[in-house]
N, C-alpha and C positions, 0 to 999 in steps of 0.2 A: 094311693101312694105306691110308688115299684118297689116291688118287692128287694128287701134288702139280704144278702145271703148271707150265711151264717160262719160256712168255710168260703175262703177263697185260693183257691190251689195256686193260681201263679202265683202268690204271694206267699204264700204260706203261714196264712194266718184266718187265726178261728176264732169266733166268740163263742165264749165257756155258757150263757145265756143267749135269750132271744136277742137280734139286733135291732137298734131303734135305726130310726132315718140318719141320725148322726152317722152311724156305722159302728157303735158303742153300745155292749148290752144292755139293754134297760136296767138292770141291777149288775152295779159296779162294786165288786169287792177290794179291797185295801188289799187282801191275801193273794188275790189271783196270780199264779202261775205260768197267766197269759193263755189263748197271745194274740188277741185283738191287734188292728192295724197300729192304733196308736198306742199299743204295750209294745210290742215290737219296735215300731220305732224310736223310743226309749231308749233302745241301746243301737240300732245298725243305724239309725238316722237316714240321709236320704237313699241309702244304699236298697231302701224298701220302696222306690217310686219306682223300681224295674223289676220286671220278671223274674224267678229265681230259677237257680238251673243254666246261667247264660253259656249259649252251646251244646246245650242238649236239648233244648227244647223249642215249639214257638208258640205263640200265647197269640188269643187273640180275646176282643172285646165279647162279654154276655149281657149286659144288659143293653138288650134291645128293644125292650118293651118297657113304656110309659105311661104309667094308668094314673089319674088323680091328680090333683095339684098337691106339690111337695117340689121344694127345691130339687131333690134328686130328676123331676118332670123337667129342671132348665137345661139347656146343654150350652156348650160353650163356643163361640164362633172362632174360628180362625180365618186369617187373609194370607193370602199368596203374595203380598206386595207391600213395599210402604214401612214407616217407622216415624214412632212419637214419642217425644219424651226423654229424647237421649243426654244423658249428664253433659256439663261444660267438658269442653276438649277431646268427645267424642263424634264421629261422624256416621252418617249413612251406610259409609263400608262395610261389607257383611262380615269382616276382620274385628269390627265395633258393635254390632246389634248382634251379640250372642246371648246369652240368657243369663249369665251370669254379671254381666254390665246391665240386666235391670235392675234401676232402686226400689228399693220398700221403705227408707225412711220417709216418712210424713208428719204430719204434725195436727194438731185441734190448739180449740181454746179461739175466746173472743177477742179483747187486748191482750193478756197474756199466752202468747202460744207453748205449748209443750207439746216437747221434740219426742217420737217414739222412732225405735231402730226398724220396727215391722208395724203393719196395721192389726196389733191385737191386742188384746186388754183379757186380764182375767173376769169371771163374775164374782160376784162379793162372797165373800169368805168370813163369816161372821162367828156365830157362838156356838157352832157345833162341833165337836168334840174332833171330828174329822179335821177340821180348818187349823185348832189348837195344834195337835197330835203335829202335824206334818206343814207346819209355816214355815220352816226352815228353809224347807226344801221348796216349798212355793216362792216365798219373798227373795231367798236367795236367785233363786232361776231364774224368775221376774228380773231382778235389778240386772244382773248380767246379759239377757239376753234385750233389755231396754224397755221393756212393754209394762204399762199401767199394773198394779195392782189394785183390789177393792178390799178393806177392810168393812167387812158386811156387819148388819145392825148386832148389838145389846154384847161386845164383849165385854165393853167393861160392867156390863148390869149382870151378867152371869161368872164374873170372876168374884172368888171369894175373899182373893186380897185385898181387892180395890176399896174404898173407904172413901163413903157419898156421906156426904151431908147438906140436908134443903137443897137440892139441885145444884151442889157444887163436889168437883171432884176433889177430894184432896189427895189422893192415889190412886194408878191405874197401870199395876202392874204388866198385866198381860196388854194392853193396849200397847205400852212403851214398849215392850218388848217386841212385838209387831213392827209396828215403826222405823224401831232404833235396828233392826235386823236387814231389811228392806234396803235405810241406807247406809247403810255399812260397804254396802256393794253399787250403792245408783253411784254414776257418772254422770249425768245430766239429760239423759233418756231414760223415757217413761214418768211412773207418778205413782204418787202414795196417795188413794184415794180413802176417804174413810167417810162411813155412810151412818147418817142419822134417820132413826125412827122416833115414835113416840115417846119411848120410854128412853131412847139414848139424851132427848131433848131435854124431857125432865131430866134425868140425873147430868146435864150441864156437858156434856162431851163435847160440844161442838166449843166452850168455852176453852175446856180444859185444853185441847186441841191449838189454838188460838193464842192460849197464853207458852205454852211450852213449846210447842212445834210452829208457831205463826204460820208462814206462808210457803212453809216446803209441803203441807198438803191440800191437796184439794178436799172439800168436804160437798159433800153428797148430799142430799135431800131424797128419800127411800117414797115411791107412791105406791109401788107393788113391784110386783117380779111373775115372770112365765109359770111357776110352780103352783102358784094358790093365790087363791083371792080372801084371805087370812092372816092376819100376820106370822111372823116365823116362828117355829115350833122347833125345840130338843127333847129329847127326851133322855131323865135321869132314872137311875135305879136305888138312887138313895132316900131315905125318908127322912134324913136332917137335912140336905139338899136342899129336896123340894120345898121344905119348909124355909129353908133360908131365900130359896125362890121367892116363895109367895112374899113374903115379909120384904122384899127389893122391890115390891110391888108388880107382880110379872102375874096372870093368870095360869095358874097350875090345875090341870084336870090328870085324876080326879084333884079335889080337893084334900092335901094331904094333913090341913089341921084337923078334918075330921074325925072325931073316936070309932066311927065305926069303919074310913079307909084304915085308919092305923091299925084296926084290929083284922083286917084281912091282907094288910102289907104283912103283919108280923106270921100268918099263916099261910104267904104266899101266894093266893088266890090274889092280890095286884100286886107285880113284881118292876113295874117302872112307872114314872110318872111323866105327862107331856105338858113342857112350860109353853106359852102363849103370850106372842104380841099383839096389842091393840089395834083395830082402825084407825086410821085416821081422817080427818074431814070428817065424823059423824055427826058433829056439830055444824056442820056446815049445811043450809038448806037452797043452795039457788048457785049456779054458776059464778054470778059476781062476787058472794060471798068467800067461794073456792078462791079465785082470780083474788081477790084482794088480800086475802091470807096468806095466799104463796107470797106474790111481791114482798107483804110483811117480814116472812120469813127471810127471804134471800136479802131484803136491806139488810135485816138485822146480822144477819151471817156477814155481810160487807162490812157492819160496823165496828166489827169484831178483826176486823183484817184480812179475811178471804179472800182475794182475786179473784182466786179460780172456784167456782165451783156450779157443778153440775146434779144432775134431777136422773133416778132411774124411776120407769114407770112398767108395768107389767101390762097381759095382756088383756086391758078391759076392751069394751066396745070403741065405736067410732068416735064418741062424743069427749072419750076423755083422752084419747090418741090425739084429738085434735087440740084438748085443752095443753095436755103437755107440748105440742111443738111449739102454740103459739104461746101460751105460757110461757117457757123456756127461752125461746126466740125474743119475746116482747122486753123480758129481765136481763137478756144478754149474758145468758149463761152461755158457758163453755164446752158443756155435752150434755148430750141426752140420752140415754141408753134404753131402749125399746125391746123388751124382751117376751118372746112368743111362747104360747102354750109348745108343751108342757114340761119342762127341763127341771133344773133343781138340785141344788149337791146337798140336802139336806133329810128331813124325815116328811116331806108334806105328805098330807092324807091321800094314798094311791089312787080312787076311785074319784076324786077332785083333781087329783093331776092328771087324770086321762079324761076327763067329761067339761072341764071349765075352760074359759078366755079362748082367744081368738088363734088357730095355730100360725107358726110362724111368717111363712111365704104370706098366708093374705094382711095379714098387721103389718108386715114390714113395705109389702108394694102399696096399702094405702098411705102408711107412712112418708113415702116417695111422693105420691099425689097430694096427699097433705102439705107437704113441704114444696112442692111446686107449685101452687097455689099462693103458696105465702111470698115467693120467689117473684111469680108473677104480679105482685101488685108493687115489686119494689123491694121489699123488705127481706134484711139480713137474715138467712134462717140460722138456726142454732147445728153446730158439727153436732150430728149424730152418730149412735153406735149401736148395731145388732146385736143380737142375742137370740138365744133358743133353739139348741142343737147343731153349733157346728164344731164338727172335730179335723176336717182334713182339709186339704190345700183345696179341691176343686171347689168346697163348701162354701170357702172363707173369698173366694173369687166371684160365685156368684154372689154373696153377700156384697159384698162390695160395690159389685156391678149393678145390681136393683134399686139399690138408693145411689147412685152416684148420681149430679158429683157431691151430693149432700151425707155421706155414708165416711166416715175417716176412719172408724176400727170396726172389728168383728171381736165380738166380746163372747169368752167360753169359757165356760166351767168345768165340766167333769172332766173334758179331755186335759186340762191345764195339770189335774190330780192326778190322773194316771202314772203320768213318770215319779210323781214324788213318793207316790206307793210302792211304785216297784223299785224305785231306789233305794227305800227305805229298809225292805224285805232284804235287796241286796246286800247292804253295807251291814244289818243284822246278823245275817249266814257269817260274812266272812269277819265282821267285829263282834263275838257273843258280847263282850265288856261294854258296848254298846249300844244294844238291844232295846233296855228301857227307855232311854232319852230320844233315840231316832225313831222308836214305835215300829219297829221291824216286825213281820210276822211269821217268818221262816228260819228253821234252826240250821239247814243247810241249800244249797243252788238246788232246783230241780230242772229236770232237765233243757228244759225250754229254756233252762238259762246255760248250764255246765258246759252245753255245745257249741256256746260261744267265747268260754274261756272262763279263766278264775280267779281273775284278778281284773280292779276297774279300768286299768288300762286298757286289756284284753275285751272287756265288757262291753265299756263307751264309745261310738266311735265319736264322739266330740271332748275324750278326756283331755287330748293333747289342748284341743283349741282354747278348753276355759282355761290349763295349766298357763297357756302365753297372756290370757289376759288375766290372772290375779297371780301369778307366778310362783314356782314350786315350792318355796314356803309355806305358800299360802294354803294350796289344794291340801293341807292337812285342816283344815275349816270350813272347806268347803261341802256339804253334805251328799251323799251320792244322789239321792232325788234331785238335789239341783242340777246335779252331770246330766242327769237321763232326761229334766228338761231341757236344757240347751242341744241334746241329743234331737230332740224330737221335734223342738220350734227349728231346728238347722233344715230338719226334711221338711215342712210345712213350709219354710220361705223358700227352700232349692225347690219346691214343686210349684209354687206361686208366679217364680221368677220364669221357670218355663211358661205355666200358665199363660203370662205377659208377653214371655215373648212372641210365642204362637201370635196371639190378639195385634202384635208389630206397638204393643204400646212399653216403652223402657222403664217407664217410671209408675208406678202405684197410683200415683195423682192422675194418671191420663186414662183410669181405666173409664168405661161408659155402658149404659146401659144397651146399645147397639152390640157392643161385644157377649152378649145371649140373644140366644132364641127359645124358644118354646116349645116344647116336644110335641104337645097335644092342644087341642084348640083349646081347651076348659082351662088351662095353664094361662096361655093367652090372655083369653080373655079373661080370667083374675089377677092377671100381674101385669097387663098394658105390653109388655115382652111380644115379639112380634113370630108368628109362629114360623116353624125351622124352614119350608118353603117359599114364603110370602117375603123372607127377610131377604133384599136385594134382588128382588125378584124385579123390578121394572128395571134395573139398570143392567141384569143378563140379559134381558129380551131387546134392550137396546144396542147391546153387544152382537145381538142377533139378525138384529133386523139395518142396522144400521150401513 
């Protein structure tokens, strides 16, 4: 993998930890200070896809070495010529192919399409305490800036309000809360996606869902995720908690009904406890049995009212990468979401999140080849969606481009939290009265923030933009994590849109896996990507000889 740096001086930004391949420290704190790429961009927006210092300085590129297969190994083609994809009423004039006239609206879904403003979806956002703490500011940014949300597995099984009985819901506070937040702000871009596991199944959410919200969300079917080959895990410090855990029927280790855990929780020797979701399919012994249970499931989800919904599966081997497309594809769902080792906004066991599933680049290029296969015999494949470490524009291009044309979003997690935490810290500092409800974690700006101002105006550079779209009124409702997302999806699509333009493709839908190459043969040859020499190599030599 190339090495990823840790300062980057034209920019002027640092990771506070080691950086992952995303370009995000492996351990992402809520409190940070900054000032990672994508903390920074949080407030200057795309104003951070240029050098700093402009006029005093000149910058040039360092990463020129590409060792190991890792997306950071693709690089990105450009043409000297040409133009695709340009909107009605626009033309070939270099007056019209500017970079700002590229679209990024596109759309998924089988019969029913849904419409997104950019090609990005968050990853599910379920019962962790992080997810709770700062929705606000995720679902609000989400609905404004158009792009999918995921409510991720067991909120309503780990809310203490909620109120199950025999797998039925009769309350689900925090869930509706979720929901009813989200659309408060959608316009008709993006989605409310909300994801069942085992235990969301038993206690009826997909019902509950169904009868209260029908068909404004999409519901999800959970096979795994990048993080763990396990289901999902929190961990609590309480020992009536845990025990109201276990009793929701959730596996809690240790075991907190135990007299001898309660007798060393009360002396401190165990000071938190880790709840646990089940497998699923372990009843299952033979592929057709798999195969025919899924279908089960998704009728039954149809008969319930769903249109839309969609399957996330993580990164197992070949065999079940291929059950999900064609699974997925054969049922006529609507997405698919493909998520590579080893990512995760939650507590998974560290030494499983760096040793397990398949990493991202090779599950997602066979996922391409899987799905062109299915292409090839005829058959409709299912809109797909990546996952597993991407945080910035160049990321989310090659994502794109590796499964195209079967690839419609790039699906991200940690980076989506970043802005809503340092929003959160923000609006903290300057509202104390506020503190508790936004989950702020600073008592005043420090300086990585002071020296951009001291008020959100001053702060965001996209505060004006959201003020025009929910009006000044409104922006006293609006939470500052959500400013500092639309802050930060502004720079990700202005750097996308160049991205496209370079490529001479206008529109999001015209991008192709021809627009990369391959830094190194080993790249090459695991991703099909054609390596950076070889690509258009017989038709310069015809230019040559011709």
């Amino acid at each position: 993998m190339m090495r990823v740096e840790k300062i980057n001086d034209v920019l002027g930004t640092a990771n506070r930890g080691n950086p992952a391949e995303s370009g995000l420290c492996t351990l992402c704190r809520a409190d940070c200070s900054g000032k990672c790429e994508t903390w920074k961009a949080s407030l200057v927006g795309r104003k951070l896809l240029y050098p700093r210092d402009f006029g005093l300085v000149t910058a040039g590129a360092n990463n020129t070495t590409h060792v190991g297969v890792s997306y950071n190994s693709l690089r990105i083609q450009g043409y000297a010529y040409g133009s695709a994809g340009l909107a009605q009423g626009l033309s070939s004039d270099p007056d019209d192919c500017i970079f700002p006239n590229v679209g990024l609206t596109t759309s998924f879904g089988n019969a029913t399409k849904t419409k997104v403003r950019l090609p990005l979806m968050t990853g599910a956002l379920g019962s962790t305490f992080i997810a709770a703490k700062y929705w606000d500011s995720f679902a609000v940014g989400c609905a404004l800036t158009g792009i999918p949300i995921v409510i991720g597995e067991n909120v309503v099984g780990v809310d203490k309000e909620s109120e199950l009985s025999g797998g039925t819901i009769n309350k689900a506070p925090e869930l509706d809360r979720r929901i009813e937040i989200y659309q408060r702000y959608y316009d008709g871009y993006g989605a409310m996606i909300v994801q069942l596991n085992v235990e969301d199944t038993r206690n009826g959410v997909a019902e509950y869902v169904a009868e209260k919200y029908g068909d404004r969300c999409i519901i999800e079917l959970k096979w795994g995720q990048g993080a763990k080959n396990i289901g999902g895990e929190i961990q609590v410090t309480s020992l009536d908690y845990a025990i109201f855990l276990k009793e929701r029927g959730y596996v809690v280790d240790p075991d907190p009904t135990l007299p001898e855990v309660q007798q060393a929780f009360a002396k401190g020797a165990i000071k938190s406890f880790a709840r646990h979701s089940r497998l699923g399919s372990t009843n299952l012994a033979s592929l057709e049995l798999v195969r025919e249970d899924f279908m089960k499931s998704v009728d039954y989800l149809r008969s319930l009212g769903f249109s839309r919904i969609s399957l996330k599966t993580g990164c197992y081997g070949m065999q079940e990468l291929a059950m999900a497309i064609r699974f997925a594809s054969d049922a006529e769902l609507d997405l698919l979401t493909i998520d590579g080792a080893g990512g995760g906004t939650g507590m998974s066991p560290w030494n499983m999140m760096q040793s397990w599933g398949v990493p991202s680049i090779n599950l997602h290029a066979k996922a391409y080849e899987y799905a062109s296969l299915l292409a090839g015999q005829g058959k409709r494949v299912v809109d797909l969606a990546f996952a597993g470490g991407f945080a910035l524009e160049d990321a989310i291009f090659k994502g794109l481009a590796l499964g195209a044309p079967f690839v419609k979003l790039v699906c991200m997690g940690r980076a989506f939290m970043i802005p809503g935490f340092l929003g959160a810290n923000i609006e903290g500092a300057l509202h104390p009265e506020r503190k508790n409800w936004i989950s702020g974690n600073w008592n005043s700006l420090p300086k990585s923030v002071s020296d951009l101002g001291s008020s959100p105006e001053e702060l965001f550079a996209s505060y004006y933009d959201v003020e025009k779209k929910v009006g000044r009124e409104e922006m006293r409702n609006i939470p500052y994590g959500a400013i500092a997302m639309c802050t930060m999806v502004d720079k990700l699509a202005c750097g996308l849109q160049q991205l496209l333009a370079g490529a001479r493709k206008f529109s999001v839908d015209q991008i192709s896996r021809n627009d990369l190459f391959a830094a190194n043969r080993e790249t090459a040859q695991e991703t099909g990507i054609t390596f950076i020499t070889d690509a258009n190599n017989e038709s310069a030599r015809q230019i040559l000889l011709a």
